[in-house]
Structure formats: structure tokens, C-alpha cells
N, C-alpha and C positions, 0 to 999 in steps of 0.2 A: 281799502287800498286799491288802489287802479290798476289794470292790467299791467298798464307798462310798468309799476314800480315793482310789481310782484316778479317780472319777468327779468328786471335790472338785476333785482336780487338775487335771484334762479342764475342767473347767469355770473354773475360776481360770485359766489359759492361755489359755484362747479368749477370757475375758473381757479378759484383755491386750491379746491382739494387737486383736481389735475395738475396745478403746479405742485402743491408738497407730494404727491405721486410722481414728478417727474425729477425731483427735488431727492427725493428718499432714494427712488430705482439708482441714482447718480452716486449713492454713497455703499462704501465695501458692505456685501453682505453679512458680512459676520457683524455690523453694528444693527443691521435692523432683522436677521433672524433674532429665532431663541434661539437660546443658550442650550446644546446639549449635554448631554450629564457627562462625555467628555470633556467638552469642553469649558464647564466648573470645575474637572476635576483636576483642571490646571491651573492651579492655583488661585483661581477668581482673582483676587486685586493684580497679581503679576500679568495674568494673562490679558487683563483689562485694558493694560499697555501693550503691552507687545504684539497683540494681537493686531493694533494700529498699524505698530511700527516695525516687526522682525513676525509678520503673521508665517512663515514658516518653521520659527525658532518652536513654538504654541503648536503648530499642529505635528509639528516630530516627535513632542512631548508628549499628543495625546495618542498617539500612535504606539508608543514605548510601554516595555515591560513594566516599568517605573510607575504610568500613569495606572495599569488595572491591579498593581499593588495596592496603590493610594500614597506611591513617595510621591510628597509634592517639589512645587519648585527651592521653599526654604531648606526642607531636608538635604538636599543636596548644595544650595548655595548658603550656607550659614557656617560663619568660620570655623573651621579646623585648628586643634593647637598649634600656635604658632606662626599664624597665620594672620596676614597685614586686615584690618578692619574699614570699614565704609558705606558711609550712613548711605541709603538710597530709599529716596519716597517713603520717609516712615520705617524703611527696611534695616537692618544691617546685615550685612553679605558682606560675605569675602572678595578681598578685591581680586584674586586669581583660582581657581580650580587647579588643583593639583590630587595623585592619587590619596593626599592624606583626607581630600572629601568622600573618598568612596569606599576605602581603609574601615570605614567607620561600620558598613555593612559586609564589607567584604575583605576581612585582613586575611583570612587566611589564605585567597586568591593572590593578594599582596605580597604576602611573606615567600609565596610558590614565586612569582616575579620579582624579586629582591633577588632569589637564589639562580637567576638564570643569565645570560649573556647579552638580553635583551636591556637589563638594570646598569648599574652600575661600569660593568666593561662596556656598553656599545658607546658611553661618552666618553670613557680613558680611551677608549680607542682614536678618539682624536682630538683632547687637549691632556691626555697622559694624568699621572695620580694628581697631580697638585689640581688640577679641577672639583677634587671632591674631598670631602675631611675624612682625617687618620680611621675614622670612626668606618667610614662608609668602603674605606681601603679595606679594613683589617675584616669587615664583614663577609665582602665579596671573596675577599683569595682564598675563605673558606670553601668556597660552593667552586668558586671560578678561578683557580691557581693562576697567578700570569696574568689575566684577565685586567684586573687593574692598576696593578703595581709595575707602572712603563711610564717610559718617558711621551711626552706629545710627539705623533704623527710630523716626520720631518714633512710634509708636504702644508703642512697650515701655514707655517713661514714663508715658503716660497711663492704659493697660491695667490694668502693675503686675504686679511680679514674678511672682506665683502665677498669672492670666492666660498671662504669655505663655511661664512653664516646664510648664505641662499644655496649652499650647498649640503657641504655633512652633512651641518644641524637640523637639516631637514628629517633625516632620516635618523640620527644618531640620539637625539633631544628624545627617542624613547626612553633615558635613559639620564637624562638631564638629571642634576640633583636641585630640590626645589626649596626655596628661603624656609620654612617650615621645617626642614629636615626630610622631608620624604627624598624618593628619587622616582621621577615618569610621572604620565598622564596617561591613564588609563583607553580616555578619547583617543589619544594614538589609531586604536584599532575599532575603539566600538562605538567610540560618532559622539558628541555632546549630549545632544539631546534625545537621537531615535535609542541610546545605549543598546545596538543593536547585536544577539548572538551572528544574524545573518548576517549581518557587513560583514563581522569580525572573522568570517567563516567562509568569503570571499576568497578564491586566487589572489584578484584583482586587487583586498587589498593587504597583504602580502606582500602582491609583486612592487606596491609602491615606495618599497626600497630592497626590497629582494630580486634585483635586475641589472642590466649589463652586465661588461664583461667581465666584472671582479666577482660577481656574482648574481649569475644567471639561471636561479633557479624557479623565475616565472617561467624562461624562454622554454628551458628544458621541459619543464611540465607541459605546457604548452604541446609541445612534440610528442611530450610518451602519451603510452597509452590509457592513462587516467584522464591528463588533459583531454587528448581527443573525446572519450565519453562525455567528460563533464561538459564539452560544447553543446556534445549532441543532447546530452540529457537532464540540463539543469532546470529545465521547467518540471520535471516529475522530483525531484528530489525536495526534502524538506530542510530549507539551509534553518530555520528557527527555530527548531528542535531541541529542546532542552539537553547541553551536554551531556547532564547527569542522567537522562532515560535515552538514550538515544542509541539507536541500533542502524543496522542495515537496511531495515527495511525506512528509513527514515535517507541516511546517505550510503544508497548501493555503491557510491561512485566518488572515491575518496577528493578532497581535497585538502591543503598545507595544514588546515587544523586537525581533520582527520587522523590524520597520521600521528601529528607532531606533540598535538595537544587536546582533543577531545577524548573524553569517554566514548566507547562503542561496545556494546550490547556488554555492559556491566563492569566495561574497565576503569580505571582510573581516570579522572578529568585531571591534567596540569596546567599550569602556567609557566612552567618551566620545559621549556623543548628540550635542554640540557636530559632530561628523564629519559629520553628515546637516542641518544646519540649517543653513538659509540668512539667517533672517531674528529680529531681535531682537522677536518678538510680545509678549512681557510685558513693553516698556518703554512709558509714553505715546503716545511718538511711535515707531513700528518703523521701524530703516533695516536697512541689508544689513548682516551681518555680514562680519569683514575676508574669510572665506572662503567667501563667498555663491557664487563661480561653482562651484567645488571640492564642495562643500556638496551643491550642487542635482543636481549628476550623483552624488555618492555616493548621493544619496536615490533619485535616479529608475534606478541598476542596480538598487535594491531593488524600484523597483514595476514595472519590466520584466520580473518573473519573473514576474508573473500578469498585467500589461494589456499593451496597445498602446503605442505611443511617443507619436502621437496624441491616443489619451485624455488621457494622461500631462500631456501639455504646455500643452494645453483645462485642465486642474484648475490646474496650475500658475500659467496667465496669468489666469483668473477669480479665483483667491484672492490673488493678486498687487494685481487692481484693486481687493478690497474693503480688502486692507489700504491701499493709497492714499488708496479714500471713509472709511477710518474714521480715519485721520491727517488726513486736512480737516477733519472735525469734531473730535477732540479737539483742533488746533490752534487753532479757533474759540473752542472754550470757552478753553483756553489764554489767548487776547487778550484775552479778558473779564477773567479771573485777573489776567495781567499789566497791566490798565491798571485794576485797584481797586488794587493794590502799589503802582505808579507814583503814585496821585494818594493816598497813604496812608488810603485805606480798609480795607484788610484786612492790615496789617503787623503782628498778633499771632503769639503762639507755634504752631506746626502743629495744627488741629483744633483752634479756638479759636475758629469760628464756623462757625455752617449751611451756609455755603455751599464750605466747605474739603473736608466728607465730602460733598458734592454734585458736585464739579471729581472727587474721588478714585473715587468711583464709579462715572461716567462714562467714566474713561480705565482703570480698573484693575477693575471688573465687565463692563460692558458694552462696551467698548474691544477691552480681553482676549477675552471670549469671542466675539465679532463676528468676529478674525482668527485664533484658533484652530479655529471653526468651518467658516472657510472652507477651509484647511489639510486639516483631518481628516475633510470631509462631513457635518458637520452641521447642515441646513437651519435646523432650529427656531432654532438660537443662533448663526446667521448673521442672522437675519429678529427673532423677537420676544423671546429672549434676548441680543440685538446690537445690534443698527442701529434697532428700534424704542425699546430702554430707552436710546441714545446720543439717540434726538431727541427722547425725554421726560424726559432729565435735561439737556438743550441749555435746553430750555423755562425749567424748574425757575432753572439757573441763572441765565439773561438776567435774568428776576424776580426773582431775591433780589438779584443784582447793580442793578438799576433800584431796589429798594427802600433798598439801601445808599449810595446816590448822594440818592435825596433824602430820607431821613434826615438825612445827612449836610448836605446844603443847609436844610435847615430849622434843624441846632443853629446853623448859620451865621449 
């Protein structure tokens, strides 16, 4: 063979391989590494796809508790009783995730959230009982009296569908009842695929319907002196710390699960916040709940792991008396309310006159956050998010109400 043909050759082969090198370098890494033993450990044929098409879906998975148990992707997507069917690539899955998938490893987490306000009542709370079956009614007003046995939120009529489905149900759908029979999605708080303790142990995600001014108990936190901490020191603290072993020295520096709902240094893990509350704050008028005494000592072993008993009982009896001063006043306004009904001044349909979103503001903005701030440590919306906008909407109404009374005497 001749120089030049050897050298034609030589050159046509390099130019090969440089092109499938320049060919390969051009295509996502995860097709031309290996495979690591994570990333088999996600489910090989699922992850085989998605890894293409949703390569973030596959690496949250391998990242998750989930994956170093070895729950894989069908354990989790393969239908639940009750639940709609659909064939996929050889697969069958369920065609929707709901908590009756997770039920399966963790009912009795389940059954703790069935019995709390987050279930059942947060979707009565705005399309009223006929939203859920007699079944799922008579369950809840055991745990949750009131809770779901109500009529639908006069504001979803007037709002209007598209309103309050990119609305409420944003936040309220914790609680949605599911074709299956269950009721919620667990993902709510712990993320699809990272099923993460840390998200779920977030402020932040919490605040993502625990905010404004009906109820602002990110903002407040934010202010008191937890939140501050927690700004300053959430890189030392360990948010994925197994609830059930989890101590102080894991979260020196409390946040909403904290409190509301984690185990700490050997207390009980809930799912039900109802376990630590004492007091009904986001109704008008706040009375005790039926297990107000039970309640107030599940709360206060939790804040005995970083104060005094003392302190403890000082916060307890001060936010005590504001919720009393703010129940005097909304009851005032109240009397006002109830004696324009009485002398049929104001008997139209809900939010059918100025003075209706005046009475609801009062008790349900500045009512609300008056006795949540006192609760949580938040001076500003105890003071001038509270008790200052309850006695400038006191004002407000007395005057429209005076104005409605001699109107009224004038068609007379």
C-alpha cells in the first residue's frame, strides 16, 4: 500500500472518530456516562425515559428518602383502591397520585391528617358540606366540630369560578376529597418526588398559604424573634432530620413544624396541628377548643425545650387577654350588625352592601391577625396591623351604620 493511500486512510479514521467525539460530546451527559448505582436505583426502564424528557423529575428521586430505602418509581405510581387505571409503556399506573398512594406506607400519618383542619374542613371551608360525602362529613365533626358541616363561603358566588379555582383551591385543595375516596395529597408539603422532611419543615413552605391579611402568620413570624434567628441561622441547623429522633441540637431555632407538628427531643411527631391548639383564632368570636387544657401542655412541652416555664406562661396569659380585648370588640361591632338585621336594614344577600366587607374585615383581617400576633410574637400586628385597624374599622362601621339608620328614617 502507498504512502498516500495509508495516509488517506489515517486521515478518513481520525476524521471519524473526531466527528463521533464531537457527535457524542453534543448529546446530554446522562446518555453517554455510566449509570450510577443512583441512578439504577431509579427505577431503570422509568428513569430510562425521563431521564431524556423530565431529567429533573429522576434526579429529585434520586436524591429522596424514598430512593436510599429502595421505594422505587412503581411502588409509588401503581394504582391505589379505587383508583382510575392506565396502561403506560408496558406499565400500569395510576392515572392521578393522591394520599391513598402513600396511605399505603404511611396510614397512620394519614389517619393523624384526616383528623385535623388541614383535611376535610380546609375544603368545606369554601364549597361548604355538599362538597364532600355524608361519609367524610360525619368523620371530620368528630375531630373538627363545625369544621365541615357549613354552608359554601358566600364569596365563591360573587368572586366566580375562575377567581376562586386560581384562588382558594390553590391553598384549600390540601384538603380536596379525591375520586378514590381519600381526602389531600400529601405533595402539598413534601414535593412529589424529593418527598422532602426539609421542604415540609420550611417557613417558606407554610407561608405558601399561611399569609396575608386573613392570615399572616408567615409575616408575624418573620418579625418575632424565631424568625429573626432562623434568617440568621438556617445554614447550621439541620432541616432533614428525622422527626421521630430529632432534638435541639438538630433545630435549636424553632420553625411552624417545630412547634405545630414535629417531635423534639422525644415528643410526639403529629400530623394534626389541631394537637397543640388551644384556641379557635380564626373564627369571629375565639372560644376554647373542646381540648384547650390537653392542647396548651402539648404546646408548652414543646416550648419548654428552649424557655423557662415562667416565660412560658407570661406569653400564654398576655395573648390570652388580647384574644378576650379583641372578642369585646368584634362582639361590639357584632351588636351593631345584629341590630341593622333586627330592625331590617341590612337583610340583603352576603356582601351586598359597604358595610358587610366593613363588619368582615374587622373580625376576619384585623381580628385574625390581633390574636395570632399575640400567639406567635408579633408586636406590629398585635398593635398597628390588630387592635389599631379593629378601632378604625369600629369607627368606620358605627358611621355607616348611623348613616343607614337615617336614610332609612328619611324614606320613612
Amino acid at each position: 500500500m502507498s504512502f498516500r493511500s495509508v495516509f488517506v486512510a489515517v486521515t478518513v479514521a481520525f476524521g471519524l472518530i473526531l466527528g463521533a467525539f464531537l457527535v457524542n460530546r453534543a448529546r446530554p451527559r446522562v446518555e453517554i456516562e455510566q449509570p450510577t448505582a443512583d441512578f439504577v436505583r431509579a427505577s431503570g426502564k422509568c428513569a430510562e425515559c425521563h431521564a431524556r424528557l423530565q431529567y429533573a423529575v429522576v434526579h429529585e428521586y434520586e436524591m429522596s428518602a424514598h430512593a436510599k430505602k429502595g421505594v422505587n418509581c412503581l411502588d409509588c405510581h401503581q394504582p391505589a383502591p379505587g383508583q382510575q387505571k392506565q396502561e403506560h409503556h408496558g406499565f400500569v399506573i395510576a392515572t392521578h397520585l393522591t394520599a391513598g398512594n402513600c396511605r399505603s406506607c404511611h396510614e397512620e400519618i394519614y389517619q393523624e391528617f384526616l383528623h385535623s383542619r388541614h383535611a376535610a374542613p380546609s375544603w368545606a371551608a369554601v364549597y361548604g358540606k355538599a362538597a364532600l360525602s355524608p361519609e367524610q362529613v360525619a368523620f371530620s365533626e368528630k375531630y373538627q366540630p363545625g369544621g365541615t358541616d357549613r354552608p359554601p363561603n358566600p364569596l365563591v358566588s360573587k368572586e366566580g369560578p375562575s377567581a376562586i379555582a386560581s384562588g382558594c383551591e390553590q391553598c384549600h385543595s390540601i384538603g380536596k376529597p379525591n375520586d378514590d375516596g381519600t381526602i389531600g395529597t400529601c405533595t402539598e408539603c413534601h414535593a412529589r418526588h424529593t418527598s422532602s422532611v426539609a421542604l415540609a419543615r420550611l417557613p417558606t413552605t407554610c407561608a405558601q398559604c399561611h399569609m396575608g391579611p386573613d392570615h399572616s402568620q408567615i409575616e408575624i413570624y418573620n418579625e418575632s424573634r424565631h424568625g429573626v434567628l432562623f434568617a440568621a441561622q438556617r445554614q447550621l441547623l439541620k432541616l432533614d432530620a428525622n422527626p421521630r429522633t430529632l432534638t435541639t441540637r438538630d433545630m435549636f431555632v424553632p420553625t411552624c413544624a417545630t412547634c405545630h407538628m414535629s417531635g423534639i427531643n422525644g415528643l410526639k411527631v403529629t400530623h394534626d396541628p389541631s394537637e397543640r391548639l388551644s384556641w379557635y383564632l380564626a373564627a369571629a368570636i375565639s372560644t376554647k377548643r373542646p381540648n384547650y387544657l390537653q392542647a396548651q401542655t402539648n404546646m408548652k412541652q414543646v416550648c419548654v425545650q428552649c424557655h423557662t416555664s415562667s416565660m412560658i406562661n407570661r406569653v400564654y396569659s398576655e395573648a390570652e387577654q388580647v384574644v378576650a380585648s379583641t372578642n369585646s370588640k368584634v362582639l361590639a361591632a357584632k351588636a351593631v350588625m345584629d341590630g341593622l338585621h333586627k330592625d331590617g336594614l341590612d337583610n340583603g344577600p352576603p356582601f351586598s352592601n359597604p358595610i358587610d366587607f366593613t363588619y368582615f374585615d374587622l373580625w376576619h383581617y384585623e381580628g385574625r391577625t390581633s390574636k395570632h400576633g399575640a400567639f406567635m410574637g408579633g408586636a406590629d400586628f398585635v398593635q398597628w396591623h390588630g387592635n389599631y385597624g379593629l378601632l378604625e374599622k369600629s369607627v368606620e362601621l358605627q358611621h355607616e351604620a348611623d348613616e343607614l339608620r337615617r336614610m332609612h328614617g328619611a324614606r320613612e
